[in-house]
DOVO-730972 format. One record per residue (C-alpha): residue in one letter; x, y, z. Coordinates in steps of 0.001 Angstrom, whole numbers, plus 500000, padded with zeros to 6 digits. Example, Ala and Ser with C-alpha at 12.3 -4.5 7.8 and 13.67 -1.06 7.14 Angstrom:
! DOVO-730972
A512300495500507800;S513670498940507140;
! end
This chain:
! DOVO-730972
X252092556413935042;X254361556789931721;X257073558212933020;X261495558056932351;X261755554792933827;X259675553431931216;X261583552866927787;X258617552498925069;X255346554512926277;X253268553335923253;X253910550036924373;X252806550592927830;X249754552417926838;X248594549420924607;X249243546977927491;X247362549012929708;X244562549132927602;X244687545508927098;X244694545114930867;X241585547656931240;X240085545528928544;X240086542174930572;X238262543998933334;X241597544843935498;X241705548658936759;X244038550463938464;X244804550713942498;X243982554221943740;X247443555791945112;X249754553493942991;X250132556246939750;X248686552978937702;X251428550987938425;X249325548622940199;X246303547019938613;X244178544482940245;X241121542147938517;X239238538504938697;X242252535791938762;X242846533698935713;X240985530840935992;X244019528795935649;X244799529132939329;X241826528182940381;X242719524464941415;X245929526383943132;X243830528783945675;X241034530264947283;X242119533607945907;X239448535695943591;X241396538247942832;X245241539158941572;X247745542359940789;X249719542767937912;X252528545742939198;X254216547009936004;X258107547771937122;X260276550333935723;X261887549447933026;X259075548590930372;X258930546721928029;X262434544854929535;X261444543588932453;X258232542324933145;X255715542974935243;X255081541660938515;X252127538975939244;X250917538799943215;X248723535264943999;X248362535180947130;X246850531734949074;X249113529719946616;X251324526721947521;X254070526099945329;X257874525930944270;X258549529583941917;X256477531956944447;X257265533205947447;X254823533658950867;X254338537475949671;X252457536074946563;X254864537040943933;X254353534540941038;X257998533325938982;X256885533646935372;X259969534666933507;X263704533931934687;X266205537475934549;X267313536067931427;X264400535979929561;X264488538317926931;X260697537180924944;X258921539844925921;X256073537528926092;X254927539484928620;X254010542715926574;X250360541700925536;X247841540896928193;X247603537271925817;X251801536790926460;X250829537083929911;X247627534664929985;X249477532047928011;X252409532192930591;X250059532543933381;X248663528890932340;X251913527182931874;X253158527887935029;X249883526420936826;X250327523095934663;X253559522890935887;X252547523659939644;X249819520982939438;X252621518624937945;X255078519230940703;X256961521041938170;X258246517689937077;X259523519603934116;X261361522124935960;X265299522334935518;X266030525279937578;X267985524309940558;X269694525697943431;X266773529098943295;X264796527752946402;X266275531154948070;X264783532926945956;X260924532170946919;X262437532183950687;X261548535055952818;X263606537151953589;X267077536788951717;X270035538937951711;X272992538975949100;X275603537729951090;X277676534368949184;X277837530933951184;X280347529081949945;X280543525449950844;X281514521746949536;X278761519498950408;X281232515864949972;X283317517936952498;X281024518614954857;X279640515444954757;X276161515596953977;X274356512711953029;X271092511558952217;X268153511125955319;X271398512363957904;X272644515788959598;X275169517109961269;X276935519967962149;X279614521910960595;X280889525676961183;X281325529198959281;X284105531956958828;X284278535264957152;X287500534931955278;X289522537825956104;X289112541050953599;X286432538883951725;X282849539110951559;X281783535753951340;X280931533401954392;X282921529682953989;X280932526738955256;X282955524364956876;X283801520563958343;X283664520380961585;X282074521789964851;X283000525139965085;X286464525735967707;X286044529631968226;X283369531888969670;X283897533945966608;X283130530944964198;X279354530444963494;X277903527133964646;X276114524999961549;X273779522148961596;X273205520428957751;X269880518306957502;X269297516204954491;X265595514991954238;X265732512811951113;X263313513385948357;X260935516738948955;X257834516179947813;X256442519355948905;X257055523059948129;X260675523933949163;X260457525829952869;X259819530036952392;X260065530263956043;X261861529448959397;X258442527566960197;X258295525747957109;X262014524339957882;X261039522940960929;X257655521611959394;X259527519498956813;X262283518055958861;X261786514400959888;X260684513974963579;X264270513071965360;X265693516202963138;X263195519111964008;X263454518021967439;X267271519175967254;X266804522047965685;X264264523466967594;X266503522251971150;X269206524275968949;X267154527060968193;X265678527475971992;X269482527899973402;X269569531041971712;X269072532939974320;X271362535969973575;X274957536374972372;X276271535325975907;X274186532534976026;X274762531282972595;X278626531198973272;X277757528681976117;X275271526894974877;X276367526435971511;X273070527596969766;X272671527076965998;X273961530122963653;X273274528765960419;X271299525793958392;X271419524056955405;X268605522114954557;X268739519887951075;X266717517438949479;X266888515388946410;X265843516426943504;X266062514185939914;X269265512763940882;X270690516752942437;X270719517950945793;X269425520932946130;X269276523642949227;X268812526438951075;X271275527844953269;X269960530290956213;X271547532372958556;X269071532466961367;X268287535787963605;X267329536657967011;X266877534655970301;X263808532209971548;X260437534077971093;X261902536315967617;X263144534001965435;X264153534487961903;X265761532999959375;X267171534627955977;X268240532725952939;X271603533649952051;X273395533031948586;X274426529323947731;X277497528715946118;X278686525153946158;X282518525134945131;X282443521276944840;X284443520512941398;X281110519077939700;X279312523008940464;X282282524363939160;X283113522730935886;X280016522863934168;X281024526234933246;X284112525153931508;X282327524377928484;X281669521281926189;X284830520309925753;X285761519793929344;X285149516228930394;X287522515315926972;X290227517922927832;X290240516089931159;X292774513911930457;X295339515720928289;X298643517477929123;X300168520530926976;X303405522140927503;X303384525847926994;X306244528198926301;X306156531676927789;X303861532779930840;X304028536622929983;X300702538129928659;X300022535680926038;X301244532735927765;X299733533837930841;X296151534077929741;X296246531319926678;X297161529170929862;X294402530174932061;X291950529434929086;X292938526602928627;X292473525560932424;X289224527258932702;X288222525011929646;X288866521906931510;X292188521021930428;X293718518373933119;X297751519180933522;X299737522034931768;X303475522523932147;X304851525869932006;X308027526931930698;X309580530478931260;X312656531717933532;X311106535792934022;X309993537905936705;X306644539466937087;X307376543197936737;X304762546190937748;X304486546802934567;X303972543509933308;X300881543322935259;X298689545824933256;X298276543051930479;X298931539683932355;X296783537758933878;X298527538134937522;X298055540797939651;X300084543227941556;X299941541175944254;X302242538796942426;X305125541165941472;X308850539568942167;X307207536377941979;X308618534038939183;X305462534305936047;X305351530756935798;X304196530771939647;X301957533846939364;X300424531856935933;X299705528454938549;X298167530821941838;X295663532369938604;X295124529032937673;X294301527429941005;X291930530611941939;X289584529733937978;X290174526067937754;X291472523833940317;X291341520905938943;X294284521765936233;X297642520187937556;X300430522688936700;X303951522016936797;X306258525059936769;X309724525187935048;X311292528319935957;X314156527686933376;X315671529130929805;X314681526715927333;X317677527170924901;X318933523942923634;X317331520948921790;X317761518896924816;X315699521565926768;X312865521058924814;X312978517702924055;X312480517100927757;X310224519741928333;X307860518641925357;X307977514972926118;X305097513140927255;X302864516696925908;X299743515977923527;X300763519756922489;X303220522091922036;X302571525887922761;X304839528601921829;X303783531757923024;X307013533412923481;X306793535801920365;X310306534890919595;X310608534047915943;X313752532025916487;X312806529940919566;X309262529618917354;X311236528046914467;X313650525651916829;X310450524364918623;X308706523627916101;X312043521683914532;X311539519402917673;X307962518879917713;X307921517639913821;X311080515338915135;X308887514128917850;X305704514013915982;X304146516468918681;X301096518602917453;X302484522272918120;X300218525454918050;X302224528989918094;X301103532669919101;X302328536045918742;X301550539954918051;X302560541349915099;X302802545658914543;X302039546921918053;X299082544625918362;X297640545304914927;X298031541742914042;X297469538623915607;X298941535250914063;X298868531552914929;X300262528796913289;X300354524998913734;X302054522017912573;X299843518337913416;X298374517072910313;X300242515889907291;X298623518783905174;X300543521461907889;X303399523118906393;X305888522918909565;X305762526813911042;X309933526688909996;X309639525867906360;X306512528104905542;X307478530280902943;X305814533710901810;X302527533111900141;X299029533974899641;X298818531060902436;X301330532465904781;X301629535779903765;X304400538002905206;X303751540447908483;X305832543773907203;X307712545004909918;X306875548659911069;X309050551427912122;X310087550776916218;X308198553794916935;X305060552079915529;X306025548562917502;X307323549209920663;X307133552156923528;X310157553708924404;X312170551565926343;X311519551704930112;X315006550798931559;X317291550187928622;X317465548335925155;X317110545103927206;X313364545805928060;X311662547297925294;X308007547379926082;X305810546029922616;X303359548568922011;X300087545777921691;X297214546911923768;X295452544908926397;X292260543730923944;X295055542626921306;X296990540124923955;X293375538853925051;X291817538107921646;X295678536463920538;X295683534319923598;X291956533234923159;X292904532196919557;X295606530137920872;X293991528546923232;X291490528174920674;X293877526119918325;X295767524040921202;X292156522788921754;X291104522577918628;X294070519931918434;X293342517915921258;X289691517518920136;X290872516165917133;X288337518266915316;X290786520747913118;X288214522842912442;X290860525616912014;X293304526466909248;X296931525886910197;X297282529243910094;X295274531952911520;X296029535787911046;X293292538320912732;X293402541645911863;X292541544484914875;X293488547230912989;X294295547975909664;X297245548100908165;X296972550504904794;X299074549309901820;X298836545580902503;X296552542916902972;X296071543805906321;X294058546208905085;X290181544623905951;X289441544409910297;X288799540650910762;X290357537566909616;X292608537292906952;X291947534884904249;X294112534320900941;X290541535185898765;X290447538488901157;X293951539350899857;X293007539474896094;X292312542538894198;
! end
């Protein structure tokens, strides 16, 4: 049985022996991968079953081994008998004594015979469904106007060069659109449907009988053009206060039915901004004005988005360039499009709810910022241009505006962010050389920038990819920090990515003035 797959034989063997121990024994023809014994008396209540297999998977001791029930009823197992004990992101290795296994083996049948009233997985009912394929469902449940005890129908489309399938409002107005029916049946009380059968079992009385009339006009591709027979199915129920569902794709005509559970993925703004962090629902309703949508600008915005931030005005006049593209956040796809546009398509693909206004104009003057920066909680210069840095920040302190500024220092051995908001914040254009603001020595042009790729009026800085990211993340970092109101940061930050001998740049990691003494 030990074999390459298996990352820690010892450990194998002593779980083996523990298994032998408790009276299990291997299944001839398996290679003692497959062990079967008496079932733990926990699941007694659960089923008629006398016996269960414990399948050890490749991959020991990181992934644990398989349990097969079968006769059981319940949410977290599938028709096949596989018993849920451990999520993919489990990483206890509870399961690596036949006690870790016992001990989980009881909690999960105290939560069956609880109706898992603990349980706060949601959206996984395709994954005790029978079959299930891969494929992404994408859908907006407001949109398609579910609602509790109703259904409907709705249609689907495969996006051109994508790999997703898009549920939609609406009946469907194509024969190459996929017909949709949406049931909602209220609070399930119980175990999720596995099966086609178990759909149809669940379903109110009025509902099942139109799915099954929808179901019967499949009577072939030809037939199911005319008759408008159902493609696809999403059945929720109420759950604690959240829908959840199963979306199926269903297979085969009258007589050879199927359905398989495809991949939910609700794109309603609720689904999607619970991934934005902790600081989203405050960040909601704040504005910041950044300067400069090239690499740093370009991702310190998107950050800032994808954290939840709720309108962001951009300010820079350039051209995406080919070669731009190998550090910003755009794509090729964008090239000869204005950055500050490229910067808002980026931003509507991660976070949608952001409202971005784009100023494709040279901000020169002091009347150009002053109405750029006007009704912005903060100020971000990310422009790496020392003398627009030291004008801007001029205007903010005028304006009492919280400003946060970014920029690569040495080829992208150095990244540095100021600020200026609280009355203990030098402003950035008064900050003299210090142990607190030390000086950046410059570096040879060799050292700083490539070789210029059409003249002296494009020289190309030198700072890798990783440098721009970890700069812009800082910045974001700060502008955030600011609109929190938590300062948690210094008002200014210097990270060091690689050393820079004969200074105090001379330690990877952040720079502090107690790191700089002797």
């Amino acid at each position: 049985m030990i074999s390459d797959s298996h990352f820690h034989p010892e450990s194998l063997e002593a779980f083996t022996r523990e298994l032998s121990g408790a009276g299990f024994s291997p299944v001839p023809g398996t290679h003692s991968q497959k062990w079967t014994g008496d079932i733990h008396p926990a699941f007694e209540p659960l089923t008629d079953a006398t016996t269960m297999d414990v399948v050890i998977q490749p991959g020991w001791p990181y992934r644990p081994p398989v349990l097969l029930v079968q006769g059981l009823d319940s949410n977290h197992q599938t028709l096949d008998g596989f018993v849920c004990l451990w999520t993919d992101e489990d990483a206890s290795l509870e399961w690596t004594t036949v006690e870790g296994l016992f001990s989980r083996i009881e909690e999960w049948c105290e939560n069956a015979l609880r109706g898992w009233e603990d349980d706060h997985l949601g959206l996984d009912a395709q994954m005790n469904f029978s079959p299930q394929v891969m494929l992404a469902a994408t859908f907006d449940l407001a949109a398609l106007g579910v609602k509790e005890g109703g259904w409907g129908e709705y249609h689907g489309v495969f996006p051109q060069n994508s790999p997703r399938l898009e549920l939609l409002p609406g009946q469907r107005q194509t024969p190459s659109q996929l017909r949709g029916a949406w049931f909602h049946v209220g609070p399930l009380k119980a175990t999720p449907p596995r099966q086609l059968s178990e759909v149809l079992r669940l379903l109110p009385r009025a509902q099942r009988k139109g799915l099954q009339k929808a179901l019967d006009q499949r009577g072939g591709q030809d037939a199911l053009k005319a008759s408008g027979g159902v493609d696809l199915i999403l059945f929720c129920w109420e759950r604690r206060e959240l829908t959840d569902l199963l979306v199926l794709a269903v297979k085969g005509i009258e007589g050879e039915l199927e359905a398989v559970a495809l991949q939910p993925g609700p794109v309603d703004e609720h689904s999607l901004i619970m991934r934005a962090g902790p600081d989203a629902a405050s960040l909601r309703s704040h504005k910041a004005t950044i300067f400069g949508a090239g690499a740093l600008g370009g991702h310190a915005a998107t950050l800032l988005a994808e954290s939840g931030i709720g309108s962001l005005r951009i300010v820079d006049p350039d051209v995406l360039l080919p070669g731009n593209v190998v550090r910003h956040v755009a794509g090729h796809m964008y090239v000869g499009a204005p950055k500050v546009l490229a910067v808002q398509a980026e931003i509507m693909q991660h976070a949608p709810w952001t409202q971005v206004e784009c100023l494709r104009e040279p901000a020169i003057s002091r009347s150009d910022f002053l109405k750029h920066v006007d009704d912005a909680e903060v100020v971000i210069d990310a422009t790496g241009n020392e003398a627009l840095t030291g004008s801007l920040a001029m205007v903010a302190e005028s304006l009492d505006k919280p400003m946060v500024a970014g920029a690569l220092y040495r080829g992208g051995f150095i990244g540095r962010v100021q600020r200026q908001a609280l009355p203990g914040d030098t402003p950035i254009y008064q900050r003299q050389v210090s142990a607190r603001y030390p000086e950046i020595p410059a570096g040879a042009d060799a050292q700083d920038f490539a070789t210029p790729q059409l003249g002296c009026s494009a020289p190309v800085n030198n700072a890798p990819p990783s440098s721009v990211s970890a700069c812009a993340a800082l910045i974001a970092q700060a502008a955030i920090d600011v609109l929190t109101g938590r300062f948690e940061l210094e008002d200014e930050v210097i990270d060091v990515y690689r050393l820079l001998p004969a200074t105090v740049f001379d330690r990877i990691g952040r720079y502090s003035p107690e790191s700089a003494l002797p």
